[in-house]
KEDRENKOL-357558 format. One record per residue (C-alpha): x, y, z; residue in one letter. Coordinates in steps of 0.05 Angstrom, whole numbers, padded with zeros to 5 digits, always signed. Layout:
<recs>
XYZA;...
</recs>
This chain:
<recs>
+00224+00386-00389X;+00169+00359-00434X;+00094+00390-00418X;+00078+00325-00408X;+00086+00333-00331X;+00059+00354-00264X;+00091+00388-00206X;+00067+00377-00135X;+00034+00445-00098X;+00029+00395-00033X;+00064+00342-00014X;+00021+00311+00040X;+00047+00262+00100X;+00080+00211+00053X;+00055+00214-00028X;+00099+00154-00060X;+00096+00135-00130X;+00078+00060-00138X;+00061+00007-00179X;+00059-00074-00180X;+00125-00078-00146X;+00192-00100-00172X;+00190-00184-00163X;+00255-00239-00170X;+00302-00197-00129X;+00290-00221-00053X;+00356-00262-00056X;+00396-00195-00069X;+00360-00171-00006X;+00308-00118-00051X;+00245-00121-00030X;+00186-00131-00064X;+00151-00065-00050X;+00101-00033-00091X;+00027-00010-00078X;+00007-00034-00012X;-00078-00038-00040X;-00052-00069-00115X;-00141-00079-00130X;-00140+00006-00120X;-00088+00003-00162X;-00115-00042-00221X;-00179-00009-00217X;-00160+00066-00230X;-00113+00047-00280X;-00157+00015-00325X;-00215+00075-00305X;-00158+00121-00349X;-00139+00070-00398X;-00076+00046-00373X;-00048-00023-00363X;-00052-00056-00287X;+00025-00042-00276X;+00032+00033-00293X;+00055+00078-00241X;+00005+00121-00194X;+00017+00155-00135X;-00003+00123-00062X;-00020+00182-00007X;-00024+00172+00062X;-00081+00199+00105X;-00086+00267+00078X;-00075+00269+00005X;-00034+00313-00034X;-00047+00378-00086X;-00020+00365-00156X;-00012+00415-00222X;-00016+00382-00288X;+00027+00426-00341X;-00025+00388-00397X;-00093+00371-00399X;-00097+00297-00368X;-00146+00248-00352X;-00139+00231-00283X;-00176+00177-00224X;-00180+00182-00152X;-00194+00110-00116X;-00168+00061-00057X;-00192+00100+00006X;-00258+00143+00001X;-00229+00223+00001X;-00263+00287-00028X;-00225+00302-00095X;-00232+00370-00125X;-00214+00407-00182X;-00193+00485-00171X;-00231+00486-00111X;-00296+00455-00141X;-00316+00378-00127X;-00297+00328-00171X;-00319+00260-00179X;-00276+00201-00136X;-00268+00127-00168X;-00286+00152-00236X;-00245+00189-00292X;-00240+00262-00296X;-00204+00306-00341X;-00162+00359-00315X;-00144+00418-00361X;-00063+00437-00363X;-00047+00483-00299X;-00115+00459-00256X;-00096+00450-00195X;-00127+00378-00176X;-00132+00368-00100X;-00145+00294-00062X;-00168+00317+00009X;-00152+00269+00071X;-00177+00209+00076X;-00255+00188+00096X;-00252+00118+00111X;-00178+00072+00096X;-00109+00105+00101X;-00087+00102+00027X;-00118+00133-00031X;-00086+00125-00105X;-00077+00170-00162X;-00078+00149-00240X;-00060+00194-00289X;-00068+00168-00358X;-00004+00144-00390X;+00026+00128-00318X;+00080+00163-00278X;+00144+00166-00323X;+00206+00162-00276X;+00254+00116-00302X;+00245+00050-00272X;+00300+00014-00219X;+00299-00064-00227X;+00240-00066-00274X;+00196-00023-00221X;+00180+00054-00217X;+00162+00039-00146X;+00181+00083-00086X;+00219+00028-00029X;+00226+00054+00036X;+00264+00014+00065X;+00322-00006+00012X;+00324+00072-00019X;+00312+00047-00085X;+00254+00083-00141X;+00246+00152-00143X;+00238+00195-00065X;+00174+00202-00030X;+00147+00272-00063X;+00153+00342-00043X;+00133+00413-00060X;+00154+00437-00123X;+00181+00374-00153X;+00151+00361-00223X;+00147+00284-00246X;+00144+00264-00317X;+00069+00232-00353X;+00074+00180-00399X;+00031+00185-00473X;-00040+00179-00464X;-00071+00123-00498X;-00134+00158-00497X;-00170+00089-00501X;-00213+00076-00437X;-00210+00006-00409X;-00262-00041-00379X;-00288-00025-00306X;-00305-00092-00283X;-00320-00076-00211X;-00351-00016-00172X;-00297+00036-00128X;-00279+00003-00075X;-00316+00024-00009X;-00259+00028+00043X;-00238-00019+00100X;-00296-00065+00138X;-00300-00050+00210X;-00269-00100+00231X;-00207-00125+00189X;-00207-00207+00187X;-00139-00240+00163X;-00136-00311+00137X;-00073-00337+00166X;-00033-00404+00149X;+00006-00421+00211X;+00078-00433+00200X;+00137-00439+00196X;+00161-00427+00257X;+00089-00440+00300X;+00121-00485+00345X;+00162-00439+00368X;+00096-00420+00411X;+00056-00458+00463X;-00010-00478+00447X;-00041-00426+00489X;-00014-00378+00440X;-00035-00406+00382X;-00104-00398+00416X;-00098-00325+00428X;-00078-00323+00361X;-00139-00351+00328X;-00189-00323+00385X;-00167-00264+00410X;-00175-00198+00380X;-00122-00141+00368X;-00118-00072+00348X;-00076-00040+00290X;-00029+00002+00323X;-00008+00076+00298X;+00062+00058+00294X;+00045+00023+00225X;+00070+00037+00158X;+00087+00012+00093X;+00140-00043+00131X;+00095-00074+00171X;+00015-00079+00206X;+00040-00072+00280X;-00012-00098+00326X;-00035-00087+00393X;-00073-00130+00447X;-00044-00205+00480X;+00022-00224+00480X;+00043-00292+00449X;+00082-00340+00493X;+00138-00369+00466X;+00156-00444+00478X;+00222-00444+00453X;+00282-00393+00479X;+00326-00354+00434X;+00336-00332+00376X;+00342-00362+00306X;+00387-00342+00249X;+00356-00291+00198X;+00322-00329+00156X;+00274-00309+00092X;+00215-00252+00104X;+00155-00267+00051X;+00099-00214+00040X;+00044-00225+00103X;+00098-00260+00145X;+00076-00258+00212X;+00133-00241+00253X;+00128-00240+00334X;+00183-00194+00358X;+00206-00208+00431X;+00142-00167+00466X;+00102-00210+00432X;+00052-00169+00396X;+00052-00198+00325X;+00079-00152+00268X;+00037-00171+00191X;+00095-00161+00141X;+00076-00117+00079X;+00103-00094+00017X;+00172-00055+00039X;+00187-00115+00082X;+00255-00132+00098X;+00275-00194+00061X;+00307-00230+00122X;+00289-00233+00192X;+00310-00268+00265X;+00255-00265+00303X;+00207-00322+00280X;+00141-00320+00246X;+00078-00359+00274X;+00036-00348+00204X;+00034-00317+00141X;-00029-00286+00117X;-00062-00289+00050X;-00046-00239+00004X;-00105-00232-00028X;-00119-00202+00049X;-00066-00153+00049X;-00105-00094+00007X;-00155-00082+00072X;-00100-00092+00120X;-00058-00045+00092X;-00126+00006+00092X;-00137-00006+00166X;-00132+00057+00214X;-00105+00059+00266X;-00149+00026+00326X;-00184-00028+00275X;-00204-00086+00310X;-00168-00148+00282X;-00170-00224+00282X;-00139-00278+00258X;-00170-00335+00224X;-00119-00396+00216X;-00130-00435+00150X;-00108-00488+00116X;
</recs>
């Protein structure tokens, strides 16, 4: 295998490689999938002089360890974590060059759930459907990493983009999530849709890279049943038959039965999918 590599010392609870997503393939039933914070993304991409849609990895809570067999420049951003280099700090949401056979470390997260690694010249697995993206849920793009395995590096450009904004700061307090009701709102009774837009929940632990599960008030139905699946969009709102509303993210499923009250914006989706676990969250309906 080409130098031009890195193998993983520590895995960490679930280290994915991602990038924009693989779009245009929802009617085949592949999800869009992709990094679930695509500004992280952008931003330490260009910090190492890549384009937007290379490959990085996305860790989940408590990093990962990672052994470059070359010398690479390399960016920690997305959630606020200690990063360091051989045991000594290095800098997060900036570049930093790692020498060949360093062993760089991203600790667990400070603030936010996902943190995102750019090395320059992207992650070089071969890409499925136009994507090097990991999918949960469909199986497709290269496994979730472990020890020992040893990913490919694309060239380095060695050209250093424009950093137009500053590392972003983790998730606010209290996550807020513009919400266009529809299609299926009247499937609720008004009272509901008033819980909806006044009430506040809390993001429950059981949430991943599917879905924002949610605790707090039930929603009432006004209609019994069940519809036929239908089609799932990113921030699809779907309330499953407890009630508690489930916010659709990147490995969504592509169909679904139960019926959705809103779908949120997805310029909103980056916090959301940064929010621990006990975040207060509302819902804001918009136009």
């Amino acid at each position: 295998m080409t130098d031009r590599a890195f193998a993983v010392v520590r895995a960490g609870a679930l280290t994915t490689v991602q990038d924009l997503g693989r779009t245009g393939y929802a009617h085949l039933g592949v999800p869009r999938s992709g990094a679930l914070d695509p500004a992280a993304v952008g931003l330490v991409n260009r910090l190492v002089g890549n384009p937007e849609t290379a490959a990085v990895l996305e860790t989940t809570v408590n990093g990962c360890a990672l052994r470059p067999r070359c010398a690479v420049t390399v960016a920690v951003g997305g959630a606020p974590c200690p990063v360091r280099v051989d045991g000594r700090p290095a800098a997060w949401g900036t570049a930093v060059r790692v020498a060949a056979g360093s062993v760089l470390d991203i600790g667990a997260a400070v603030r936010g759930v996902r943190a995102y690694v750019a090395f320059g010249g992207g992650i070089g697995v071969e890409p499925v459907l136009g994507s090097r993206s990991t999918d949960l849920l469909s199986g497709l793009g290269p496994a979730p990493l472990v020890e020992e395995a040893v990913l490919p590096l694309g060239p380095e450009t060695g050209v250093r983009g424009a950093v137009d904004a500053p590392p972003w700061p983790g998730p606010p307090d209290e996550l807020v999530l513009r919400v266009r009701l529809g299609p299926r709102d009247d499937w609720f009774t008004a009272a509901a849709l008033r819980t909806l837009a006044t009430r506040a929940y809390r993001v429950s632990p059981a949430s991943n890279r599917i879905g924002l599960r949610l605790e707090g008030p039930a929603l009432e139905r006004a209609l019994p049943g069940e519809l036929a699946s239908e089609g799932m969009v990113l921030g699809a709102v779907q309330v499953p038959p407890d009630g508690r509303p489930v916010v659709f993210l990147a490995d969504h499923p592509t169909t679904g039965g139960y019926p959705v009250v809103g779908v949120v914006r997805e310029a909103d989706l980056g916090a959301a999918a940064q929010a621990v676990p006990g975040t207060p969250v509302r819902f804001t309906p918009t136009r």
